[in-house]
Backbone as CSV, one residue per row, in Angstrom:
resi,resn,N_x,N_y,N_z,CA_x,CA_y,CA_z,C_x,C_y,C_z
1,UNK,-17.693,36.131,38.463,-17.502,34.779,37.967,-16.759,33.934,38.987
2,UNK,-17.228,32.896,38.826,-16.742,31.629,40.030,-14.725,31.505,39.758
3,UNK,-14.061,31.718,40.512,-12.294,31.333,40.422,-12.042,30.339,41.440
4,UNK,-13.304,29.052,41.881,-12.756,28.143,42.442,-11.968,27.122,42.301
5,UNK,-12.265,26.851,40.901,-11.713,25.715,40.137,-10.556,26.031,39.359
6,UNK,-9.192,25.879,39.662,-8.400,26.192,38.613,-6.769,24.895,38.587
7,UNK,-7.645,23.540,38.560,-6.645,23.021,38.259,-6.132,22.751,36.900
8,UNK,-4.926,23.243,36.523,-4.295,23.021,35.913,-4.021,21.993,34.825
9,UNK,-4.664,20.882,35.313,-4.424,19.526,34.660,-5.301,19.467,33.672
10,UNK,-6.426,19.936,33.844,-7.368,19.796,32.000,-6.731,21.407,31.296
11,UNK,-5.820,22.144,31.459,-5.566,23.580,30.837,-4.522,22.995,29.878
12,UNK,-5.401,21.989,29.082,-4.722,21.214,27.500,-5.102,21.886,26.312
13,UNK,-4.920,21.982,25.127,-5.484,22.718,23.823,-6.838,21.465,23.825
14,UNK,-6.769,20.368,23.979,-8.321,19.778,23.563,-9.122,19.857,24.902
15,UNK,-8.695,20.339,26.080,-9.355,20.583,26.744,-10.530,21.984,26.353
16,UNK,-9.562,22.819,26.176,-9.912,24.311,25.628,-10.921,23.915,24.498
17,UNK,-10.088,22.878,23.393,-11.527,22.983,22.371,-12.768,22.478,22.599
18,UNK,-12.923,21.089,23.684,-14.138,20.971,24.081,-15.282,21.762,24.884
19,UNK,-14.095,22.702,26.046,-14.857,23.923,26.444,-15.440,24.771,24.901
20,UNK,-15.136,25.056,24.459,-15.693,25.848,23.482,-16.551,25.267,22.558
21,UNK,-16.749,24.154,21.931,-17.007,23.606,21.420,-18.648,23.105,21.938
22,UNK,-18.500,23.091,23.313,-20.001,23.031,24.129,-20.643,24.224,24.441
23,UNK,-19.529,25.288,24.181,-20.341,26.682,24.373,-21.617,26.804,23.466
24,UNK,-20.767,26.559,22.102,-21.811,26.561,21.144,-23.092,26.012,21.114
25,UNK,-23.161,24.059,21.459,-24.172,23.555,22.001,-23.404,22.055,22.624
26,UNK,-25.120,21.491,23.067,-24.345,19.842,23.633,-23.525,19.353,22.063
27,UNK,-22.980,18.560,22.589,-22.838,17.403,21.717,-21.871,16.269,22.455
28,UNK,-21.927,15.162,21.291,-21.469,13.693,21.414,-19.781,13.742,21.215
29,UNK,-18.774,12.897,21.563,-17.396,13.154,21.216,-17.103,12.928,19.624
30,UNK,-18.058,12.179,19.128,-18.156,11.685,17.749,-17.978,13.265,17.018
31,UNK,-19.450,14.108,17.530,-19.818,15.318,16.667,-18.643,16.828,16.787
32,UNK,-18.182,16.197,18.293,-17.054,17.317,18.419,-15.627,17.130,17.528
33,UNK,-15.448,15.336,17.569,-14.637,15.215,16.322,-14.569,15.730,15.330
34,UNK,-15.743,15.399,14.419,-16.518,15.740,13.568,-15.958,17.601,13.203
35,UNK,-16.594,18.336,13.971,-16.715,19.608,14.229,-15.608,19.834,13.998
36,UNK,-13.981,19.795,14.679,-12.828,19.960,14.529,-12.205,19.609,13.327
37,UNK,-12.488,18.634,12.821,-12.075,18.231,11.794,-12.477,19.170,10.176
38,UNK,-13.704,19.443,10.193,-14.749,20.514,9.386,-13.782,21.474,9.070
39,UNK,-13.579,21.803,10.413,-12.894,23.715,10.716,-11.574,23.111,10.841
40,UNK,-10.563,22.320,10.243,-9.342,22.475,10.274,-8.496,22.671,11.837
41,UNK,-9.375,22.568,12.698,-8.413,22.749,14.380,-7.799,22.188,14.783
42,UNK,-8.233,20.544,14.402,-7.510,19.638,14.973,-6.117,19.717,14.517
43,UNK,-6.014,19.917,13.153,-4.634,20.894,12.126,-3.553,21.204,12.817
44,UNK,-4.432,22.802,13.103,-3.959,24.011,13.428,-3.218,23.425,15.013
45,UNK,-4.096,22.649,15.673,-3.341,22.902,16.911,-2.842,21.641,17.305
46,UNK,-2.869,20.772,16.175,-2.044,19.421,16.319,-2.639,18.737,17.799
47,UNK,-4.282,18.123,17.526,-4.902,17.266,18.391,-4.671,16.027,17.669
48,UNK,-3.884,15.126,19.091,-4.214,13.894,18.723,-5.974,13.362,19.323
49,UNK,-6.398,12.474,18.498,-7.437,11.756,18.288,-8.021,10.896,19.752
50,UNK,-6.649,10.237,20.324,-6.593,9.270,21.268,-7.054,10.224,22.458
51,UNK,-6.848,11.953,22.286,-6.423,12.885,23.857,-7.720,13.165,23.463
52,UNK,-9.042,12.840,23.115,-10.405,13.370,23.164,-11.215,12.881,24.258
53,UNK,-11.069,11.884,24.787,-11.564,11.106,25.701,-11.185,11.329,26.992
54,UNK,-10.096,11.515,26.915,-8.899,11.603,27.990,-9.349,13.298,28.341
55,UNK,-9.351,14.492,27.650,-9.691,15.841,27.760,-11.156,15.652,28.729
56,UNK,-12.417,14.756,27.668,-13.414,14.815,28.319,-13.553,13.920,29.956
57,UNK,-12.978,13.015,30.051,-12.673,12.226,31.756,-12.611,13.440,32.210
58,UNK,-11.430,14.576,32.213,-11.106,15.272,33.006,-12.013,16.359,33.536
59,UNK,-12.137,17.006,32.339,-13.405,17.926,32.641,-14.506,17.505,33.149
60,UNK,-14.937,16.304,32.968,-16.013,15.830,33.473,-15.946,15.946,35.088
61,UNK,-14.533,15.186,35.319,-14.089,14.921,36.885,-13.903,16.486,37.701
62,UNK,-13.951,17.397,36.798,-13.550,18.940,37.247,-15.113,20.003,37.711
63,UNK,-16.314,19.037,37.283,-17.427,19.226,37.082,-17.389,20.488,35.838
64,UNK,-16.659,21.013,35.152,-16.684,22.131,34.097,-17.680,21.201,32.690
65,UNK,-18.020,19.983,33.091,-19.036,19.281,31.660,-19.642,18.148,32.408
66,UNK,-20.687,17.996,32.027,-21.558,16.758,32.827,-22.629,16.282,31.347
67,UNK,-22.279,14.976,31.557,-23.156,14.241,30.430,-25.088,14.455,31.136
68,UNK,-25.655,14.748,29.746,-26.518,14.883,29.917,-27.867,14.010,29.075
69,UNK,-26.944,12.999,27.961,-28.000,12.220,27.792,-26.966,11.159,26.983
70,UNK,-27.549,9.313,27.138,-26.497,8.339,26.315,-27.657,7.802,25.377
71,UNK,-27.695,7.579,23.731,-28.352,6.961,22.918,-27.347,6.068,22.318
72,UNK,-28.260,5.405,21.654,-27.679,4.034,20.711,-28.415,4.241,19.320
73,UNK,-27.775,4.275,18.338,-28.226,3.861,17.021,-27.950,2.581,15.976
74,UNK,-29.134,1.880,16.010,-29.116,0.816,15.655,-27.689,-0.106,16.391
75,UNK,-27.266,-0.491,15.549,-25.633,-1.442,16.477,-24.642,-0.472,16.753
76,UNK,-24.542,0.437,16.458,-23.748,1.568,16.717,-23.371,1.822,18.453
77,UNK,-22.129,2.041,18.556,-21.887,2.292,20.291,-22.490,3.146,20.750
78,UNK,-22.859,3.033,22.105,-23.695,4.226,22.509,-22.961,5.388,22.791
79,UNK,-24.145,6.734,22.154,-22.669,8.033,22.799,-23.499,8.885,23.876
80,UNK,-22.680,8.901,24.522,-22.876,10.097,25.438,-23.035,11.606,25.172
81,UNK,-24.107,12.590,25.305,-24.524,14.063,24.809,-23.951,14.624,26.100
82,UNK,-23.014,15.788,25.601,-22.419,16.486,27.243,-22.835,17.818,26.605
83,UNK,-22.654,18.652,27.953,-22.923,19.666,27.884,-22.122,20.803,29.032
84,UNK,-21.989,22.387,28.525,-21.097,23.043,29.579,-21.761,23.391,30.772
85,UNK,-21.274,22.893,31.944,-21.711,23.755,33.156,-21.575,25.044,33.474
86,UNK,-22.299,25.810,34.515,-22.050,27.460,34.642,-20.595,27.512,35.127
87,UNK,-20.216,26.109,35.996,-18.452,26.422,36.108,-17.672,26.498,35.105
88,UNK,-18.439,25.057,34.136,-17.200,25.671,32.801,-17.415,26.208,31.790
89,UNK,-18.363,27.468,32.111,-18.681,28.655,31.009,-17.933,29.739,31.736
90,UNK,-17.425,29.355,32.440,-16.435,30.379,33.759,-15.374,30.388,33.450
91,UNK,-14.792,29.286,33.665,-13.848,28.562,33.182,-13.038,28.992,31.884
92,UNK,-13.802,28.861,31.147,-13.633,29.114,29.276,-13.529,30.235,29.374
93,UNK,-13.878,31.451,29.799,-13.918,32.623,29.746,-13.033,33.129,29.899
94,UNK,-12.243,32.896,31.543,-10.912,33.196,32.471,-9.762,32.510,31.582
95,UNK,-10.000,31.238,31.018,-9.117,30.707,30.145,-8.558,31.557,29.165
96,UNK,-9.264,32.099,28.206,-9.175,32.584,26.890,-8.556,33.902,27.122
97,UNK,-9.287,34.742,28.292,-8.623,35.971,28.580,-7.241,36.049,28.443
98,UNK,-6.793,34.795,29.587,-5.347,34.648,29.941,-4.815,34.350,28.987
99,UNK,-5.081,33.546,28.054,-4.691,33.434,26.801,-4.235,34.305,25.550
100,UNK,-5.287,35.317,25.407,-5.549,36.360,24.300,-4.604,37.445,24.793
101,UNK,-4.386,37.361,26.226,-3.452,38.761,27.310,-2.323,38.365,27.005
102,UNK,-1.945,37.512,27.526,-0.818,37.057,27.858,0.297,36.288,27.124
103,UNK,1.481,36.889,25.880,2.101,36.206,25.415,2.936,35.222,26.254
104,UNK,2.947,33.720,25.224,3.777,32.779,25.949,4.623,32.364,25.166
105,UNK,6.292,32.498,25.811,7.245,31.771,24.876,6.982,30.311,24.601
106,UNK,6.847,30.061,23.206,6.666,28.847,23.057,8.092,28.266,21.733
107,UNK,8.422,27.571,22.507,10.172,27.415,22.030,9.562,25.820,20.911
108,UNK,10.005,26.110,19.566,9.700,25.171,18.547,10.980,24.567,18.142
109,UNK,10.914,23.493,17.242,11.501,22.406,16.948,12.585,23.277,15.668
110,UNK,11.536,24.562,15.336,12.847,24.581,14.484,13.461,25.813,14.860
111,UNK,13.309,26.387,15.857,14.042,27.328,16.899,15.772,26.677,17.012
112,UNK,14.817,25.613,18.025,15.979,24.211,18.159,17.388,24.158,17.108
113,UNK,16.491,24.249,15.422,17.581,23.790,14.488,18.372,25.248,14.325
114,UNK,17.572,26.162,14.439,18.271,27.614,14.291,19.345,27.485,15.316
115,UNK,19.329,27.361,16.675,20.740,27.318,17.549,21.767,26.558,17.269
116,UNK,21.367,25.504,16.584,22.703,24.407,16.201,22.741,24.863,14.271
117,UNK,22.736,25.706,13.665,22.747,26.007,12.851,23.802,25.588,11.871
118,UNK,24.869,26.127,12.781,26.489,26.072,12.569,27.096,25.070,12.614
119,UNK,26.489,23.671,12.606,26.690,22.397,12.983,27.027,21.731,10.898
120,UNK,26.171,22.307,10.221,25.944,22.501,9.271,26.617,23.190,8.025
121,UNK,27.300,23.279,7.017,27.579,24.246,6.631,26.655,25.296,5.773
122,UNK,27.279,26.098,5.858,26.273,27.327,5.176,25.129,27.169,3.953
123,UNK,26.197,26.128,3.286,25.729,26.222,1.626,24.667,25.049,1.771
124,UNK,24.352,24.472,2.946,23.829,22.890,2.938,22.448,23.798,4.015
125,UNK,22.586,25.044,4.997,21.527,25.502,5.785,21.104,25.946,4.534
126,UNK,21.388,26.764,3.522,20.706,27.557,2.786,19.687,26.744,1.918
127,UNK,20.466,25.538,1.395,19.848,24.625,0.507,18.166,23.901,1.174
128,UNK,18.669,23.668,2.995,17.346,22.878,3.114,16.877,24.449,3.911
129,UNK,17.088,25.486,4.213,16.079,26.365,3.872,15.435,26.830,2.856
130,UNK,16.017,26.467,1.715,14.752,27.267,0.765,14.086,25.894,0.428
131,UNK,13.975,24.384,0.804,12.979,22.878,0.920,11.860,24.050,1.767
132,UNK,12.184,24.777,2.945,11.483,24.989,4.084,10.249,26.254,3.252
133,UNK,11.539,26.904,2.709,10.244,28.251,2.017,9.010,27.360,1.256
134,UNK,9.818,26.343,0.314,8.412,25.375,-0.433,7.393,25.069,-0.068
135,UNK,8.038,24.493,1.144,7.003,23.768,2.326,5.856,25.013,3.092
136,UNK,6.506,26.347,2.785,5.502,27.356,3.562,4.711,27.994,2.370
137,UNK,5.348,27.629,1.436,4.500,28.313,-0.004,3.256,27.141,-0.009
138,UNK,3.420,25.969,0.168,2.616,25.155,0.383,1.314,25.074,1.417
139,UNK,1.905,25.023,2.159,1.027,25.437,3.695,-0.185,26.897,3.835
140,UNK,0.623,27.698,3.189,0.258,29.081,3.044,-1.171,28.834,1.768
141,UNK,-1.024,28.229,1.095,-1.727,27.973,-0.241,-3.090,27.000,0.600
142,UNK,-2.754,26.369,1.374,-3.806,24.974,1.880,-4.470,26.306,2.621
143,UNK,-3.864,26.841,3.743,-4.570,27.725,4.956,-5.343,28.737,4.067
144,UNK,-5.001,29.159,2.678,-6.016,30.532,1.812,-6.985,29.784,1.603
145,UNK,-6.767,28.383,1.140,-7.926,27.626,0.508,-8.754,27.215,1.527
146,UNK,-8.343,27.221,2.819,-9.326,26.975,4.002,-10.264,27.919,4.223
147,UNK,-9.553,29.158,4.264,-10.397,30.300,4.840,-11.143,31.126,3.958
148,UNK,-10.642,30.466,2.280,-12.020,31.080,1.471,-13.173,30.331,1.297
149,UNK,-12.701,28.677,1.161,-13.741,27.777,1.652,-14.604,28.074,2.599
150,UNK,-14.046,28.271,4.050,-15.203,28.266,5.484,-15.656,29.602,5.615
151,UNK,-14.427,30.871,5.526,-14.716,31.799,5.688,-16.003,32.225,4.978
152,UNK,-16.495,32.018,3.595,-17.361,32.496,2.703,-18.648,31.915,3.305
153,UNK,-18.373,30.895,3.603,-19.913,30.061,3.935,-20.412,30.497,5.477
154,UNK,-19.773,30.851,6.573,-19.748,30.828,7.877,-19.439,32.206,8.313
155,UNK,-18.514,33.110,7.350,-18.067,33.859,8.411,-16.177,33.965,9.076
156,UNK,-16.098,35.150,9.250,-14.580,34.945,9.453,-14.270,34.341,10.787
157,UNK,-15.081,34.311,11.934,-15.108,34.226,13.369,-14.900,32.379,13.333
158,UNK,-14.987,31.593,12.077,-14.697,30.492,11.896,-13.198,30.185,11.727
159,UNK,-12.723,30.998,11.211,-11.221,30.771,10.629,-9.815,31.761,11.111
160,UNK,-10.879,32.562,11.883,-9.673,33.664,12.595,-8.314,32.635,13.109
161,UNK,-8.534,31.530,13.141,-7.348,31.216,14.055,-6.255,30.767,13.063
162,UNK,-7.247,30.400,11.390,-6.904,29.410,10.220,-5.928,31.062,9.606
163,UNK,-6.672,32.356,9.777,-5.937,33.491,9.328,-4.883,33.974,10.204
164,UNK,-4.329,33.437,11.173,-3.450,34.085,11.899,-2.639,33.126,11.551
165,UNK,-2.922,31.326,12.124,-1.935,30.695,11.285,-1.461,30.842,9.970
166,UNK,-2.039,31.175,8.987,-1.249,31.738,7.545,-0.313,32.946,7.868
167,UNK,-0.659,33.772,8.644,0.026,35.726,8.468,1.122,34.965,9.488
168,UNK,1.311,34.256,10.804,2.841,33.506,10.636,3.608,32.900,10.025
169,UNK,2.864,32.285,8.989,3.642,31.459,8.053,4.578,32.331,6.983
170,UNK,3.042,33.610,6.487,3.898,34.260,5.488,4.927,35.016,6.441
171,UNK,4.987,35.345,7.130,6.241,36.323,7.724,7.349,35.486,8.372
172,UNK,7.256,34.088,8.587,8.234,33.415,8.845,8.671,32.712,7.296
173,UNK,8.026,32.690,6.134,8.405,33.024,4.582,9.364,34.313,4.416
174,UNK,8.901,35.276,4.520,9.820,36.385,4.543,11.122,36.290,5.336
175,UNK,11.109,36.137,6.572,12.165,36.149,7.068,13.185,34.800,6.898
176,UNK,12.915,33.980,6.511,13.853,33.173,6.023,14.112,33.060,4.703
177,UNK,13.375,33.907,3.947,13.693,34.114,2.702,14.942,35.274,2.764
178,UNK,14.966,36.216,3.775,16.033,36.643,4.269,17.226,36.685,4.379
179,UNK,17.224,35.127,5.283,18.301,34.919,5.806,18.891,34.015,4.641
180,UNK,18.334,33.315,3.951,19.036,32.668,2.508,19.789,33.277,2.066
181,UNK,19.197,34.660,1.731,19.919,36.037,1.027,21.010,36.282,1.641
182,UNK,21.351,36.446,3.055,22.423,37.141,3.941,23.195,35.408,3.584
183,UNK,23.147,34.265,3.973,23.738,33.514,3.708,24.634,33.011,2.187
184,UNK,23.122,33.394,0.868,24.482,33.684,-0.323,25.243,34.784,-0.401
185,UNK,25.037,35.607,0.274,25.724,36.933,-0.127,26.937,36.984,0.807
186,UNK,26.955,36.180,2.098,28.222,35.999,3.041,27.758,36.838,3.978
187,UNK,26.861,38.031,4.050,26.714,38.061,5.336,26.450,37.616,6.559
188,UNK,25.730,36.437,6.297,25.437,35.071,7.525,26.406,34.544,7.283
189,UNK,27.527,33.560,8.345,28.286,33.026,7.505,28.969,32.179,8.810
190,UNK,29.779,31.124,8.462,30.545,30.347,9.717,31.672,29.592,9.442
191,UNK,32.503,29.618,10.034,33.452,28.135,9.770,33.251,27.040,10.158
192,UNK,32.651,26.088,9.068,32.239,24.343,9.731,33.407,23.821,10.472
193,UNK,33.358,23.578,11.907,34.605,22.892,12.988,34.915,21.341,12.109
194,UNK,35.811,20.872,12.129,36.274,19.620,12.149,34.981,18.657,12.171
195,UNK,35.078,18.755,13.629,33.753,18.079,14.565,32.216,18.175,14.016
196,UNK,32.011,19.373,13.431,31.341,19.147,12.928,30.821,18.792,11.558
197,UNK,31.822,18.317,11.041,31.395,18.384,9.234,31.034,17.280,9.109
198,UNK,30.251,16.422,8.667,30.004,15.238,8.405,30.727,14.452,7.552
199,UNK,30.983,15.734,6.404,32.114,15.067,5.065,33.267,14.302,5.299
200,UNK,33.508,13.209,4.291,34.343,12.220,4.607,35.333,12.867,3.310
């Protein structure tokens, strides 16, 4: 397989989904919208709308996609039909490997709130952690209803990504259902500083 091309600058998540997304067949940016939206991806991997255009410039400019036909319907804007090149069926391939191999720390927002924890007092972390369990009992409930929806009609190879996002959710459910516990019971526990108490 070709390893000439490896800049960095389209190795975006909507870059990745349009590579894949043309594996399957051509299509228009409308239908790849479309497509993402169907299967919950845009969701899962938090695509903005505006970075679809911007993904396809690049790849285009990378030669990994080359438009291959523009129609008009009735007054409708004209769209452009793209399609994957043998570079970026190369491309997609070497991508995903590195991907599927290779864990990457990916440091989140509520990592973030876990280090300043203690900023907080105990009885006030515990309170808007169990808002957080709701919020995953919630989430967890939307992602089952996704993947019995698509999964049944399509196939699991549709939603594998919709089933891995749930099996983190429930185990980051568990484990902060956890730490609630160690927090009423005093085994988690801190002295709120001065500095930090908000209370007047």
């Amino acid at each position: 397989m070709s390893t000439r091309w490896r800049r960095p600058v389209v190795r975006t998540l909507w870059s990745l989904a349009v590579l894949g997304l043309l594996r399957e067949r051509p299509m228009h940016p409308y239908e790849m919208q479309r497509q993402l939206s169907l299967r919950h991806t845009d969701q899962l991997l938090g695509l903005k709308r505006g970075s679809l255009y911007h993904a396809i410039r690049d790849l285009e400019r990378a030669a990994l996609i080359e438009p291959i036909e523009t129609s008009r319907e009735g007054r409708r804007p004209e769209r452009t039909v793209y399609h994957l090149t043998a570079l970026g069926a190369d491309e997609l391939v070497l991508w995903l490997r590195e991907l599927l191999s290779t864990p990457l720390a990916e440091p989140s927002h509520f990592m973030a709130a876990l280090a300043y924890i203690p900023k907080i007092s105990p009885a006030d972390a515990a309170e808007q952690l169990q808002h957080r369990c709701v919020n995953l009992e919630v989430g967890i409930a939307a992602l089952q209803a996704v993947e019995r929806a698509i999964g049944e009609l399509v196939g699991r190879t549709a939603v594998v990504e919709v089933e891995y996002r749930r099996s983190l959710m429930q185990a980051e459910l568990s484990w902060v259902r956890g730490l609630i516990d160690d927090l009423h019971s005093g085994r988690f526990t801190w002295q709120l500083s001065a500095e930090s108490s908000t209370e007047t």
